[in-house]
C-alpha positions in Angstrom: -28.9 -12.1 -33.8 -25.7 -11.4 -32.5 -26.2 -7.8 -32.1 -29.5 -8.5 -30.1 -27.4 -11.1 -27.7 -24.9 -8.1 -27.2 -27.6 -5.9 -26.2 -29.4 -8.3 -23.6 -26.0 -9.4 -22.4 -25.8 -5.5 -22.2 -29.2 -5.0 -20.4 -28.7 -7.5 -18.1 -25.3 -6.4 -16.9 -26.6 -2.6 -16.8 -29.7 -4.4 -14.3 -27.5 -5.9 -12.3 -25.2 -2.6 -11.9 -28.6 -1.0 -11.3 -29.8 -3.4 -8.7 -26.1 -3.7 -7.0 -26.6 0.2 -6.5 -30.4 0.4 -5.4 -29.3 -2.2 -3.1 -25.9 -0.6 -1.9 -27.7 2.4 -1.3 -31.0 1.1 0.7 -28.6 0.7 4.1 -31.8 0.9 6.5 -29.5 -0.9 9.3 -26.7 -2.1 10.6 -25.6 -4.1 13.5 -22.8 -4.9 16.3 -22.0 -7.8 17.7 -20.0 -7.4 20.9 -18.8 -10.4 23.5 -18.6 -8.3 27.0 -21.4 -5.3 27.9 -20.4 -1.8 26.2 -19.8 -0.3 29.7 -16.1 -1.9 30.0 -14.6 1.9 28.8 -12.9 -0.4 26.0 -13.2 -2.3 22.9 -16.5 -3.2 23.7 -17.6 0.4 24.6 -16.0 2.0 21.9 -16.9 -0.4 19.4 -20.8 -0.1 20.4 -20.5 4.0 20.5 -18.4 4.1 17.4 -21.3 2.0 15.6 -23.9 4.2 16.9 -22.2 7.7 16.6 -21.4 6.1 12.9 -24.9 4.9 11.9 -26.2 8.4 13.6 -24.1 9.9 10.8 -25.4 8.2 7.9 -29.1 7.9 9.0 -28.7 4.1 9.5 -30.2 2.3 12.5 -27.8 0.5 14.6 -28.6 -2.6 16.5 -26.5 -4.0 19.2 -26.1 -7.3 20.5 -23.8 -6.9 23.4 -22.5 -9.5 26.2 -22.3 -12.5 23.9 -19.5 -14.0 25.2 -17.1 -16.0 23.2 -18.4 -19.3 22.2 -20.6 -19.7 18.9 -22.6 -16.6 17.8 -24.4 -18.4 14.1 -27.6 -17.8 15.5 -27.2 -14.2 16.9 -26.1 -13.4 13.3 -28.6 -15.1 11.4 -31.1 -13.6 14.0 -30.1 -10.3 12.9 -29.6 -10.7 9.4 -33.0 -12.3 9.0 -34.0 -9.0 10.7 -32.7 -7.0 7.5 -29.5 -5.7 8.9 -27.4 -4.9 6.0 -24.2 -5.4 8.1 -23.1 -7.2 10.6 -20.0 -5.9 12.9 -18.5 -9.3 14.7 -16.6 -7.2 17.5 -14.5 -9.6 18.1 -11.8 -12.4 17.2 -13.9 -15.2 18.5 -16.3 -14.6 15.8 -13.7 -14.4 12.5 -14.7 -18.0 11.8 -18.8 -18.2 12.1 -19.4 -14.5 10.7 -17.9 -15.2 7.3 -19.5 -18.6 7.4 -23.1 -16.4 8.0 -21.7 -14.1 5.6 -21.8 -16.7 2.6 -24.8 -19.0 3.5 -26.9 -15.4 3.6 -25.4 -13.7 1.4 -25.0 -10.7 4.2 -21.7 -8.4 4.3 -20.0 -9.0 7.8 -17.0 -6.8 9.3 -14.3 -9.3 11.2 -10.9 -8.4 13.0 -7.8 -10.3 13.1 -7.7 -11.6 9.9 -6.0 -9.3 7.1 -6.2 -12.0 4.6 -10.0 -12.6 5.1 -11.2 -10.0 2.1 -13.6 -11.1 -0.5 -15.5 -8.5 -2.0 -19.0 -7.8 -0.9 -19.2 -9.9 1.8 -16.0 -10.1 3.9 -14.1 -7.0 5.6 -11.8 -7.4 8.1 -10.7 -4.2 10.4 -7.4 -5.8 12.6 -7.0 -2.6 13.7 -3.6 -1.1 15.5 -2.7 1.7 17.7 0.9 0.9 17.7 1.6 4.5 17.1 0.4 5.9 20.1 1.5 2.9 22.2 5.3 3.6 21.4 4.1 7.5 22.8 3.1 5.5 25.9 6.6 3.6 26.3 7.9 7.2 25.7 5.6 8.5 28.8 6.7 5.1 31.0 10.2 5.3 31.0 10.1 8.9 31.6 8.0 8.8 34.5 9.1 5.6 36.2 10.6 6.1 39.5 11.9 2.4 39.4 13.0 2.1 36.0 10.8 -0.9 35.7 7.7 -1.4 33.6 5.4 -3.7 33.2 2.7 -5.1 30.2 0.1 -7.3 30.9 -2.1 -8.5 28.3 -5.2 -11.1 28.3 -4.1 -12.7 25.2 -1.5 -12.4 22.1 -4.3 -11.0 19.2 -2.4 -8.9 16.8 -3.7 -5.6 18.3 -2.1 -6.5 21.5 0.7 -7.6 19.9 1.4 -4.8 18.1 0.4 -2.1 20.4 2.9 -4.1 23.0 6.1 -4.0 20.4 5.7 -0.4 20.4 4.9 -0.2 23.4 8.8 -1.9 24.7 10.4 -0.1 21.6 9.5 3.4 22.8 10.6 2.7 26.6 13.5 0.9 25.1 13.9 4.2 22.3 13.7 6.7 25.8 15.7 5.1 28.3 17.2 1.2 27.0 18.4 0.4 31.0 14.3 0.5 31.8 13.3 -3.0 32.7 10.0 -4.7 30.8 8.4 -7.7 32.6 5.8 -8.9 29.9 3.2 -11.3 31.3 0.3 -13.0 29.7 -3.3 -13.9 31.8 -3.8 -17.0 29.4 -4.4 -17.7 25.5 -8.0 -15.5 25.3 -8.3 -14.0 29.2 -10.4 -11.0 27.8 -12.9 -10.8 30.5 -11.1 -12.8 33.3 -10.6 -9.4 35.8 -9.1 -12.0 38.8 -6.8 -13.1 36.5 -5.5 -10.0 35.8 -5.5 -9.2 39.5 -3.3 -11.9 40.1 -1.0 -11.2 37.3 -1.0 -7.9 37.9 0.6 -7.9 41.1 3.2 -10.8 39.8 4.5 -7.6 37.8 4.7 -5.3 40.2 6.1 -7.7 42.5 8.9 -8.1 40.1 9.7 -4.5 40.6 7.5 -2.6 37.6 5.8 1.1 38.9 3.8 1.5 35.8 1.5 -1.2 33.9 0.7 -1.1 30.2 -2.6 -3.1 30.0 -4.4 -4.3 27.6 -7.7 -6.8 28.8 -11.2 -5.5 28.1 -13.3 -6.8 31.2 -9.6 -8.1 32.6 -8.3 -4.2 32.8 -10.4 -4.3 35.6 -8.9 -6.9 37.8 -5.3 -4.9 36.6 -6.4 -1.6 37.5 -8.2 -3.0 41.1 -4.5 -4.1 41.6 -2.3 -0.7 40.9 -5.1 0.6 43.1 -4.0 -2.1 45.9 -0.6 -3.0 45.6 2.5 -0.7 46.2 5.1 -0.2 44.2 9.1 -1.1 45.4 9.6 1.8 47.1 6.3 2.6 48.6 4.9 4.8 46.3 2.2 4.3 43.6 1.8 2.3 41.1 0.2 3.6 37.5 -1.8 2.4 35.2 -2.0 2.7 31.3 -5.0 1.6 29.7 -6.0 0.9 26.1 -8.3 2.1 23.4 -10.8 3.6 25.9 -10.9 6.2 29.0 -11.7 5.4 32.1 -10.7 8.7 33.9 -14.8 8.5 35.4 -13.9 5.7 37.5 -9.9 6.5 38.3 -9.4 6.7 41.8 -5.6 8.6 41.0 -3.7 5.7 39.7 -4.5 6.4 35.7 -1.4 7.4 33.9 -2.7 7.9 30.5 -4.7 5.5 27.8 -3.9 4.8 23.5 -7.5 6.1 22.7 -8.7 4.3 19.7 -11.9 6.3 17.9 -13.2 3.4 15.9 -16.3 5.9 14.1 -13.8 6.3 11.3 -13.6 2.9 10.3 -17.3 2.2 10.7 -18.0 5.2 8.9 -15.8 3.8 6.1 -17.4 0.8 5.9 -21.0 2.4 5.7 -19.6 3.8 2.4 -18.1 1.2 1.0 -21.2 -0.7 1.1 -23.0 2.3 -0.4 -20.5 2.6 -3.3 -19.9 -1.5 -3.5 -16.3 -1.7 -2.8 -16.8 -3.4 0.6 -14.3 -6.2 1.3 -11.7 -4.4 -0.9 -9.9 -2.4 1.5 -8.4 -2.7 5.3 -9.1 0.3 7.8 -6.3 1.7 9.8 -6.0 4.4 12.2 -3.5 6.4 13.4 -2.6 9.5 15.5 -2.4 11.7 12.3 -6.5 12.1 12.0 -6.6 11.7 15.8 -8.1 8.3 15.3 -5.3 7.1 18.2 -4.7 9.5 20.8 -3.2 9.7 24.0 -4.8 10.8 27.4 -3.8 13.5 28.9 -4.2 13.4 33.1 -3.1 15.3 35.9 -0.8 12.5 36.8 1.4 13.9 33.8 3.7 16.8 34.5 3.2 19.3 31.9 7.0 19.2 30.8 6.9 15.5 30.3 3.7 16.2 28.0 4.7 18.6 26.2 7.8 16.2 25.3 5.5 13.7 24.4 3.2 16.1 22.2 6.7 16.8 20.2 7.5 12.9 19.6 3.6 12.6 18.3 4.9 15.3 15.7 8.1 13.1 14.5 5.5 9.7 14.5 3.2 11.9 12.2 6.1 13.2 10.0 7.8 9.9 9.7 10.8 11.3 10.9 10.5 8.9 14.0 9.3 5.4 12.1 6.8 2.7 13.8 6.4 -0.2 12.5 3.2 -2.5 13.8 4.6 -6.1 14.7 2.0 -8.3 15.0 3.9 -11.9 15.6 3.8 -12.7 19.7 7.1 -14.3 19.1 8.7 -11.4 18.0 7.2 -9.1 20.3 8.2 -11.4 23.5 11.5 -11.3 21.6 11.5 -7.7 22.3 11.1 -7.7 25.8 13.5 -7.7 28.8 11.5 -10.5 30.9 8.7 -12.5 31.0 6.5 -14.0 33.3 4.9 -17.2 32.8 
């Protein structure tokens, strides 16, 4: 009797391996879940093309749900899920509460970001991702190009990929030349898409004397960049612009420095398999300038001395002999900086 329990304890257990496999491996589709329109040359850009160039790769169908907003998106994932997607990508921190509530009452695996400690296998991944690495190459690239020795960072909120990106940012202008000046300015507690606001704030930073803005806003960038193109710096000359995660060098009108390039395919990619091999939920996803997953832009606006500097510091982040640490606390970062404008 007891050896025939073992074996249907057995058989059951194999069945369920069995099914968890068949399962893993009938990924049919996946979908994205974005708040602003994928044409911002951003996060939500590069979040929808990464998806797509990802699923592409596999043979998995993508779906995207794109300009969302910020409010509550239950319905827009149970939509989906009831539509068989075997995945659902919640691009961005105003969904890391209702997507793991969607991921339990149906049982469907969701991706989140800004929560490291929101893992549970099989249903929970979160991808708080950081391109502090290349950020500190940009502080590098501000100090030694600022005419006024005065810098600037604007950001539409303190998430912990801003944060992070803007400590490295002020420790590799502070690492190239400590008398530069950093006036760090916030547009409000979740400005992402507010593009006036970051007009506005913006040109309080350059006001205060900064020739080159580090910013990082999705649909907000826009508003910064309208006002590099606009306002003049100290001394009469332009003002630049260095942008985050995407590349807007198809719109620049001259006043794009460079941009930390994030290539999110990677990480979707990852998660694609993970699902396949039932492990998701068990792992982060980072990226970093070692696989090229963070980059940064090359543009005319750089001379080719100052680049090829640059190019050797990537070398000494990769080897570890120059060490970057991501800091992802907003009271530590403004701890870091020189000013700060309210």
């Amino acid at each position: 009797m007891l050896k025939l329990l073992k074996s249907s304890v057995s058989a059951v257990i194999l069945s369920s391996v069995l099914m968890s496999g068949a399962l893993a491996a009938e990924i049919k589709s996946i979908a994205i879940l974005t708040p602003e329109e994928g044409t911002d040359y951003g996060w939500n850009q590069q979040g929808i093309d990464a998806a797509k160039a990802a699923g592409k790769a596999a043979g998995v169908e993508v779906v995207v749900a794109q300009g969302l907003g910020y409010g509550d998106v239950r319905p827009t994932l149970r939509e989906l899920a009831s539509d068989g997607a075997s995945l659902l990508i919640a691009h961005a921190s105003g969904y890391n509460t209702s997507a793991p509530e969607i991921a339990k009452e149906l049982k469907v695996p969701v991706a989140i970001v800004d929560t490291p400690n929101g893992l549970e296998k099989g249903l929970v991944a979160d991808y708080t991702l950081s391109g502090h690495q290349g950020a500190y190459l940009a502080g590098r690239l501000a100090a030694k190009v600022s005419r006024s020795k005065s810098v600037g960072i604007v950001v539409s909120g303190e998430p912990p990929s801003w944060n992070s990106q803007s400590a490295a940012f002020a420790q590799g202008v502070k690492a190239e030349n400590p008398a530069v000046k950093i006036t760090y300015a916030v547009i409000g507690p979740a400005a992402y898409s507010d593009a006036a606001g970051g007009k506005r704030v913006t040109e309080s930073v350059i006001a205060s004397g900064a020739d080159i803005i580090f910013g990082q806003g999705n649909g907000s960038s826009f508003g910064m960049l309208q006002a590099v193109e606009t306002t003049k710096a100290a001394d009469g000359g332009k003002v630049y612009f260095i942008d985050v995660i995407g590349d807007k060098s198809p719109i620049d009108k001259g006043f794009l420095l460079s941009s930390v390039v994030w290539n999110i395919e990677p990480v979707y990619a990852a998660m694609i398999a993970d699902l396949k091999a039932d492990t998701f939920g068990t792992r982060h996803y980072t990226i970093g300038l070692k696989d090229d997953s963070v980059k940064l832009l090359k543009t005319a606006a750089i001379p080719d001395n100052v680049w090829a500097e640059i190019q050797a510091l990537r070398e000494d982040v990769i080897s570890g002999k120059i060490k970057v640490d991501p800091v992802y606390d907003a009271a530590a970062v403004r701890a870091l900086m020189t000013s700060v404008a309210q």
